[in-house]
MDTraj code that builds the backbone (N, CA, C; nanometers):
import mdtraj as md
import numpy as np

residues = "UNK UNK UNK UNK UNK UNK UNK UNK UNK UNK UNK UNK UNK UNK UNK UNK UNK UNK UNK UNK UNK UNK UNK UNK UNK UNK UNK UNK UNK UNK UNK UNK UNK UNK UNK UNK UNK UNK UNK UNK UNK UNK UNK UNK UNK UNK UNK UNK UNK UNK UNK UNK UNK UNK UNK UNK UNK UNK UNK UNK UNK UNK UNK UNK UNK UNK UNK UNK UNK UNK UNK UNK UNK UNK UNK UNK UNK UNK UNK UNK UNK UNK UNK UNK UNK UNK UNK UNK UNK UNK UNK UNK UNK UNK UNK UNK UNK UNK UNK UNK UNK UNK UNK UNK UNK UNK UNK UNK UNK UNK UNK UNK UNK UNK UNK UNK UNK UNK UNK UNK UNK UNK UNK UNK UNK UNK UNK UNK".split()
xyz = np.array([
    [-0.1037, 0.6930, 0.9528],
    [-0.1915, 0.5962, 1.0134],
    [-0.1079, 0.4840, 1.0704],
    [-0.1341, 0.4446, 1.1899],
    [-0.0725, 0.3453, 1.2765],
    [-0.0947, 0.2225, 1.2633],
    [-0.2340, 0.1916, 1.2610],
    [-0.2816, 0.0381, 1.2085],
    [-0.3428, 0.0252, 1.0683],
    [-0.3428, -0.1153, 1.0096],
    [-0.4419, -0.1127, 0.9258],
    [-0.5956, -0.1274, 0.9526],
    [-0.6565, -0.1010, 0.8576],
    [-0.7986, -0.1727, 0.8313],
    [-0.8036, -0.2778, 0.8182],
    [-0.8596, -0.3556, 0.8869],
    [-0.8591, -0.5229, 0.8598],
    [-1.0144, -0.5617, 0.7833],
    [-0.9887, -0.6116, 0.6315],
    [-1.0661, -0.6464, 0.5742],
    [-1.0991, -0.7770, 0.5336],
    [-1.1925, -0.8931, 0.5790],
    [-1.1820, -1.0268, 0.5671],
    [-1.3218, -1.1088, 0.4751],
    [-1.2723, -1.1187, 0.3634],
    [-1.3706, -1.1545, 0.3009],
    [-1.3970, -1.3277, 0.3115],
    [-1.5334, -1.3833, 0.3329],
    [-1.5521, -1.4929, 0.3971],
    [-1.6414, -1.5374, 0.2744],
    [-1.6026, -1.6598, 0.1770],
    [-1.7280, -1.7080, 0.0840],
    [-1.6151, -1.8563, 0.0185],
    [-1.6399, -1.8924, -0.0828],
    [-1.6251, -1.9789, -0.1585],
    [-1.5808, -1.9580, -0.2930],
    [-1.4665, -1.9542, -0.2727],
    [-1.3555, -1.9268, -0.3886],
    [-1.4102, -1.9821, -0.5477],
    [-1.4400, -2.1105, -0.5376],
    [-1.5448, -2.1171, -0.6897],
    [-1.6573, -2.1145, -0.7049],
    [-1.7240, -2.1089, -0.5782],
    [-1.8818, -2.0283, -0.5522],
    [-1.8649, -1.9527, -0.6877],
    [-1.9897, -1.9510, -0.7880],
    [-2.0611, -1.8422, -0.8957],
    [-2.1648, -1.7389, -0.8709],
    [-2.1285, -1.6209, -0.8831],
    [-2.2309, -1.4758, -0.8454],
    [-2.2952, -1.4664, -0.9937],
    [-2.3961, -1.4837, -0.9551],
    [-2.4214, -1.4427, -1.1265],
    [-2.5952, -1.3564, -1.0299],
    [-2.6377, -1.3004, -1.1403],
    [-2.7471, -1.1939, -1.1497],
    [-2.7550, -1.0581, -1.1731],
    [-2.8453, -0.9518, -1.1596],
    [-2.8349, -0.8770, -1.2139],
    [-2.7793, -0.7620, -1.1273],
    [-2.6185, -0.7827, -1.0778],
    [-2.5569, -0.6944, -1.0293],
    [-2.4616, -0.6014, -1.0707],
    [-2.4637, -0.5704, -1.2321],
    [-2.3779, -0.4852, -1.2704],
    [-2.4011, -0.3398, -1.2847],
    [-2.5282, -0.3649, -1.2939],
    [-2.5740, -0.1814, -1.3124],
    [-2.6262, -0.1162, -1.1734],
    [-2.6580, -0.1332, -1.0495],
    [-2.6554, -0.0799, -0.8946],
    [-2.5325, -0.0353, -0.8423],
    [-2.5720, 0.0505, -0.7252],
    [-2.4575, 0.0804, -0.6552],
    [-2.3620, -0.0208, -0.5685],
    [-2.4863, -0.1351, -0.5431],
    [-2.4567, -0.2586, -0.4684],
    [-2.4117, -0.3620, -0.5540],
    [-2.3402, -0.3199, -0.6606],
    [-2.2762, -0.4360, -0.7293],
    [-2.1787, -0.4948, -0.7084],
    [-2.1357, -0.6481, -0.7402],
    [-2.0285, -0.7251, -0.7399],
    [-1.9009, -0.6790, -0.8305],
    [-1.9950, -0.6131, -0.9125],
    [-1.8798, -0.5802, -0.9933],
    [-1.8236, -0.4009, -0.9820],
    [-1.9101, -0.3693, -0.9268],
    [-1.8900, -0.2184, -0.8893],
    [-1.9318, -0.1210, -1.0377],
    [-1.9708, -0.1316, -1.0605],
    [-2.0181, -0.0709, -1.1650],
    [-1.9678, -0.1424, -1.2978],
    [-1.8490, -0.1626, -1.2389],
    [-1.7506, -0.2324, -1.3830],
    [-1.7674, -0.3428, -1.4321],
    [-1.7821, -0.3918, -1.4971],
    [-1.8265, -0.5357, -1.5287],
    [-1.6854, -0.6279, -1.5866],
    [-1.5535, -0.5764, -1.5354],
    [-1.4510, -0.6561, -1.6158],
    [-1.4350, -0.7665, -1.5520],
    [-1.4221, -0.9062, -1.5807],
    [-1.4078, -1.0114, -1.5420],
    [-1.5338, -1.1037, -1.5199],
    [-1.6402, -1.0376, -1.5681],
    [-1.7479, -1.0996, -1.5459],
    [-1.7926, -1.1686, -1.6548],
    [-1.8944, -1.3044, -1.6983],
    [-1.8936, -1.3205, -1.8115],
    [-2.0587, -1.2812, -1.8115],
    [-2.0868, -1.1892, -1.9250],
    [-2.2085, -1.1890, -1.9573],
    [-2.2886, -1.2805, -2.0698],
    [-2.4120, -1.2986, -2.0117],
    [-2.5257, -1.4122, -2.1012],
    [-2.5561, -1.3073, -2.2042],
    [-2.6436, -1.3568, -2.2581],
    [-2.7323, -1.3285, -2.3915],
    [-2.7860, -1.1569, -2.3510],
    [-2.8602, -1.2017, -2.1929],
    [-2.9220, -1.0910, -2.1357],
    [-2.7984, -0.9866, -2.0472],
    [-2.7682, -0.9039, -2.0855],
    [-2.6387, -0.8377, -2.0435],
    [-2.6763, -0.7558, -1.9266],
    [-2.8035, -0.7754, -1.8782],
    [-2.7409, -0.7424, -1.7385],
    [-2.7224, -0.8495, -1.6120],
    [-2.7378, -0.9709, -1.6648],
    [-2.6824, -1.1063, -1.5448],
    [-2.5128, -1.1437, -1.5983],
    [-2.4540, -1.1243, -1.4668],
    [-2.3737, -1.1481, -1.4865],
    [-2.3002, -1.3118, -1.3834],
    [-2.2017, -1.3382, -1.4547],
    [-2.1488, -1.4698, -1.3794],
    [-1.9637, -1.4521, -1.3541],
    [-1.9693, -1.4763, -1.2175],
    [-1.8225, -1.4416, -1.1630],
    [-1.7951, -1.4982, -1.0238],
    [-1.7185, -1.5999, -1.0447],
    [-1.6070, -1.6358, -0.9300],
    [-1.6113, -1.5892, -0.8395],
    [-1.6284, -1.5917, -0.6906],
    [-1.5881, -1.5411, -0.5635],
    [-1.4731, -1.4703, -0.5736],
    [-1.3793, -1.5840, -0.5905],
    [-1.2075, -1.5120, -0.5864],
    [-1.1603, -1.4152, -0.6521],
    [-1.2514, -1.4314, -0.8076],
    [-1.2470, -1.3167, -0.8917],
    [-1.2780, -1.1750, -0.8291],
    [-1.3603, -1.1862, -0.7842],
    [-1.4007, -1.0311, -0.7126],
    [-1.3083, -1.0387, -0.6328],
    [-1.2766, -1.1400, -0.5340],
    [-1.1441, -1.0471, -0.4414],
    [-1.0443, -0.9533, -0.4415],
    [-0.9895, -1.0692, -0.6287],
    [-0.8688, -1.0480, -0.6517],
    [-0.9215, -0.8569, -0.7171],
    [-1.0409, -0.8566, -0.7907],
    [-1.0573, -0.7211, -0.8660],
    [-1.0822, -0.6429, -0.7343],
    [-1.1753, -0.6512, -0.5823],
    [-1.1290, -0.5461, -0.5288],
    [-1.0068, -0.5370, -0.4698],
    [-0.8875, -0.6461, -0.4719],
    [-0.7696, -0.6233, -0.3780],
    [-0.6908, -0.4971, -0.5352],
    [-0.7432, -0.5301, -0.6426],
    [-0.6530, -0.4381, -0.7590],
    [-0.7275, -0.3062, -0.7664],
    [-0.8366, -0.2886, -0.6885],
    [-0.9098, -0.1655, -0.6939],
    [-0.8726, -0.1151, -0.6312],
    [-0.8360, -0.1693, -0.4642],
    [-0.7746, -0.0949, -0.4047],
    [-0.6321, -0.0738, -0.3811],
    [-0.5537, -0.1485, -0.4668],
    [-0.4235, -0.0890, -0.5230],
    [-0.3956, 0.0323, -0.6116],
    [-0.4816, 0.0249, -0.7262],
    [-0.5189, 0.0904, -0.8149],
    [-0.5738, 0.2839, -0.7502],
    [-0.6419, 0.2591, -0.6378],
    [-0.6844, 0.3855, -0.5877],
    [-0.5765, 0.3834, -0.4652],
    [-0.5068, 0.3716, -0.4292],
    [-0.3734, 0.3867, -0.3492],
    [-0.4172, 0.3613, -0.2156],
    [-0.4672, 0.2597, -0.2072],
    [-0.5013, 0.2412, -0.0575],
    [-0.4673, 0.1238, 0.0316],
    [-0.4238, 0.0280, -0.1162],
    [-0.3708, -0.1212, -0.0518],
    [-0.2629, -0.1124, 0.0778],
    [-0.2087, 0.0246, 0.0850],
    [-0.0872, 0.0325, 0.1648],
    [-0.1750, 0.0697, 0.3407],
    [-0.3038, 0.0812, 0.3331],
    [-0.3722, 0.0955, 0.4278],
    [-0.4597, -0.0511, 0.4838],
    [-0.4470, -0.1155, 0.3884],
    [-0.5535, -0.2033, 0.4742],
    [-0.4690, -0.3494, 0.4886],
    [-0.5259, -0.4375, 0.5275],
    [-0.4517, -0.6169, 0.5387],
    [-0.6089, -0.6873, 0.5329],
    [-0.5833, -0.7364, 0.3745],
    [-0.7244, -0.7872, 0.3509],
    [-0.6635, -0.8993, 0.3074],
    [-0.8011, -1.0054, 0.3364],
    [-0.7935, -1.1701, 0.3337],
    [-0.8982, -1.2251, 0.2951],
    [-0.9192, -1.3305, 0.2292],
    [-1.0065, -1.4134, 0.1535],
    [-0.9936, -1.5414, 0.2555],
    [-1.0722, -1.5855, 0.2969],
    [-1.1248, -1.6840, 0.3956],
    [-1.2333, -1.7962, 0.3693],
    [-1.1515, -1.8984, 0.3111],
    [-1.2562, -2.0368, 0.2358],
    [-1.3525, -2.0440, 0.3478],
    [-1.4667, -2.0523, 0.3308],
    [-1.5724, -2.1127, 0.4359],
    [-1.5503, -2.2876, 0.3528],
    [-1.6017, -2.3465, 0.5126],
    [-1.5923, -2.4825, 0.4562],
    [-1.4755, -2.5575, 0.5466],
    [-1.3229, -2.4622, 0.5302],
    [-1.2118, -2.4759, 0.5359],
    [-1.1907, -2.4922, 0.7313],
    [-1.0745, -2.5233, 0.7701],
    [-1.0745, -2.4652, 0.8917],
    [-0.9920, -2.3838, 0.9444],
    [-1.0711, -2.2543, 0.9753],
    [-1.0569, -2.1290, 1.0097],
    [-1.0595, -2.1255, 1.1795],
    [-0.9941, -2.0459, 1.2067],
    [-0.9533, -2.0320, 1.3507],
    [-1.0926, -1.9878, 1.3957],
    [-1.1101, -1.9969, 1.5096],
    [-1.2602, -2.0104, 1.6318],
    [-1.2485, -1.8954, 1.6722],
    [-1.2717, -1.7151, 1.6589],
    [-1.2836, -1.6505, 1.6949],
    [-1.4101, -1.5625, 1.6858],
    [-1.4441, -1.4346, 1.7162],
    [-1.5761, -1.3684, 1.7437],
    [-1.6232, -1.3575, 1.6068],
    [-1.4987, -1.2919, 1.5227],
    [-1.5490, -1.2828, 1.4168],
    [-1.6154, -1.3645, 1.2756],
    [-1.5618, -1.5378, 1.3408],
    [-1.5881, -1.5979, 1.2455],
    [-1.7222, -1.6817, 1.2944],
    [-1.7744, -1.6573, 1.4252],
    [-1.8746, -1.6936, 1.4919],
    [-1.9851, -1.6260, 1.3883],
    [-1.9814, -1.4612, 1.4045],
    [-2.0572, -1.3614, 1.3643],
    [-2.0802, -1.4000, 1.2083],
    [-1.9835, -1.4531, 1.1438],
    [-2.0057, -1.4613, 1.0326],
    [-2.0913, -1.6270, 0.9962],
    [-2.0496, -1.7448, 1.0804],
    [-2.1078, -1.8228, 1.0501],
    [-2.3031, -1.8200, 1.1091],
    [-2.2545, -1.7475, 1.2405],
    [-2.4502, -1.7101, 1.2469],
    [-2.5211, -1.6472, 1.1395],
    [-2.4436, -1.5460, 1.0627],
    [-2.5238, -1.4879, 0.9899],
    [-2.5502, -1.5364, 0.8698],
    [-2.4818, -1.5888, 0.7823],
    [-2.4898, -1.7104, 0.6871],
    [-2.5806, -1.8379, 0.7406],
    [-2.5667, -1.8879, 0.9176],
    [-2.7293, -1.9538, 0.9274],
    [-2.8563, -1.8953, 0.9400],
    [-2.8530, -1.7307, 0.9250],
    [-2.9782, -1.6576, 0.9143],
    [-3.0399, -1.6536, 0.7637],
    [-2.9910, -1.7469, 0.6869],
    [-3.0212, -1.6837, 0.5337],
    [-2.9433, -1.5886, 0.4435],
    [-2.8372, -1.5495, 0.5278],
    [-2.7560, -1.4166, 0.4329],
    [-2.6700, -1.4686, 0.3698],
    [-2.6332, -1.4724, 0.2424],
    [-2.5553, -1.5616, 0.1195],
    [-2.4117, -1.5270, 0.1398],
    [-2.3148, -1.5590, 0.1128],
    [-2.1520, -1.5099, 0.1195],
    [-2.1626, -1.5033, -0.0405],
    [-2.0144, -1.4025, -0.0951],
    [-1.9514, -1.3477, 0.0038],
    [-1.9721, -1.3049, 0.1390],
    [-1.9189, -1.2549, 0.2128],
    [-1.9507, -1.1999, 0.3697],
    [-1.8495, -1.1156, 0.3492],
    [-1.8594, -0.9690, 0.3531],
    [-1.7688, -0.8554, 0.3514],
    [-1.7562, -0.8111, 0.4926],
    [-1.6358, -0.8271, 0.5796],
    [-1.6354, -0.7715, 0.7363],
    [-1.5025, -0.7027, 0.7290],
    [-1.5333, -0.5815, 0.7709],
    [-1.4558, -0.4976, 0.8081],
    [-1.4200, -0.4312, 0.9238],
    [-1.2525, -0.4403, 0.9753],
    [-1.2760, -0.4096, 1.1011],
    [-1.3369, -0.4435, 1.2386],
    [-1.4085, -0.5990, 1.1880],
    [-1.5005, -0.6751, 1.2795],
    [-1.6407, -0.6421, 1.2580],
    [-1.6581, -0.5551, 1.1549],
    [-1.8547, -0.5416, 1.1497],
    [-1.8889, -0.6035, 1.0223],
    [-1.9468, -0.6375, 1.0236],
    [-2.0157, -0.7278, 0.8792],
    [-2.0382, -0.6331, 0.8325],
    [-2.0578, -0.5873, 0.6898],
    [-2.0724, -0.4995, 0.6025],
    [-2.1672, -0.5329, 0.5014],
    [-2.1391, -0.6529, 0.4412],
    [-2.1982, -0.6642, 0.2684],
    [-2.2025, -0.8079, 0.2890],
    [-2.3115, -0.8770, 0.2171],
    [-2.3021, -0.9846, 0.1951],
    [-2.3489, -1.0035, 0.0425],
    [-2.3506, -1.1274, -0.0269],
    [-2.4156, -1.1846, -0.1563],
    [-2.3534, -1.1321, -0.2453],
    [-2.2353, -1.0733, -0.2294],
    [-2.1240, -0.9851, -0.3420],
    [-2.0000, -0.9477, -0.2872],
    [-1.9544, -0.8620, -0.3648],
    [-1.8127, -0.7649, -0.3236],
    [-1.8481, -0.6274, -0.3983],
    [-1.8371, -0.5626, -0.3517],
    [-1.8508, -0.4476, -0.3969],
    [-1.7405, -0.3363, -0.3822],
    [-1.6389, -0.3229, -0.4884],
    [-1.4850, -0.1958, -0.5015],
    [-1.5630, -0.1057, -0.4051],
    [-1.6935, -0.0251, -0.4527],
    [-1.7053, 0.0819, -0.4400],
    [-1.7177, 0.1216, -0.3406],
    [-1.8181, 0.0319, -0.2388],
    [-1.8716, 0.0443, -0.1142],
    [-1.7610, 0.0549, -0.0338],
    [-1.6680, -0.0849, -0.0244],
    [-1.5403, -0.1054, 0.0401],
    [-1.4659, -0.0031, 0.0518],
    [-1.4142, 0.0803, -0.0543],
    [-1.3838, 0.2122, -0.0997],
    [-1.3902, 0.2858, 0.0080],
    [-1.5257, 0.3341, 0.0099],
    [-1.5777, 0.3797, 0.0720],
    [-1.5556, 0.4046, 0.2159],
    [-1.6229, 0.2764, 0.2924],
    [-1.5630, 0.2522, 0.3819],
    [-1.4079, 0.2885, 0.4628],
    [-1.2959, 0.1737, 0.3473],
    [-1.1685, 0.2197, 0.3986],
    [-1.1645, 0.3941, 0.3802],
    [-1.2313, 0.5120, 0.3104],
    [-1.1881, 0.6434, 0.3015],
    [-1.2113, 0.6842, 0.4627],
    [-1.3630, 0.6203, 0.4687],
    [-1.4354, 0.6874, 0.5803],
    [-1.3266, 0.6566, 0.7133],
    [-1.2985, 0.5436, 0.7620],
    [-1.2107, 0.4810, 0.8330],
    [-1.0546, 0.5369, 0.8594],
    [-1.0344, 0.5560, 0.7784],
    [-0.8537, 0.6492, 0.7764],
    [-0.8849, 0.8204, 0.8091],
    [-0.9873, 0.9095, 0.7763],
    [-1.0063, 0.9955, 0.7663],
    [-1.0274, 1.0018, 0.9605],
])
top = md.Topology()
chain = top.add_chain()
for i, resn in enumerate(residues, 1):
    res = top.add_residue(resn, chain, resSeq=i)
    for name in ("N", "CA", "C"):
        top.add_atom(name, md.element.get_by_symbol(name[0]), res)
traj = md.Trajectory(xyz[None], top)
């Protein structure tokens, strides 16, 4: 493969995910719940923005793919360079859609989480 996948995750580094995203396919935590802290009620969970980055940038080390993609964590808030993609992302966050903001390749993907699995996914579909 010639280029990477460009993966740019757009949210708020101490932003808190918490709810009941550990047991769906659309989870923050991807099925896994490590790094998350669970309440009383064990299926809300509470976790860091950055935390998920850092667990899918080790997921996708872990499944041998880090050598395929150039992924980035992108403070909203911060100032970020003026391009299409960060347009796309700030319209859609003024439509109501929560960050994280998962964009891949330039298409928005996922928002209100991170999800290993989906991403996964994705980068397989993409290299293939």
């Amino acid at each position: 493969m010639n280029s990477k996948i460009k993966i740019n995750i757009y949210g708020n580094k101490d932003a808190i995910i918490s709810g009941d995203r550990c047991n769906n396919k659309h989870s923050s935590c991807s099925g896994k719940c490590a790094g998350c802290k669970s309440t009383n009620d064990s299926k809300t969970i509470h976790v860091r923005t950055l935390d998920l980055y850092h667990n899918l940038v080790n997921f996708l080390t872990i499944n041998h793919l880090k050598e395929n993609v150039d992924i980035h964590f992108i403070e909203l808030g911060k100032s970020i360079p003026v391009n299409e993609e960060a347009i796309k992302v700030e319209d859609i966050i003024k439509k109501g859609f929560e960050p994280p903001i998962t964009v891949i390749d330039g298409i928005v993907r996922y928002y209100a989480g991170i999800s290993n699995v989906l991403v996964y996914k994705d980068v397989l579909e993409l290299i293939k």
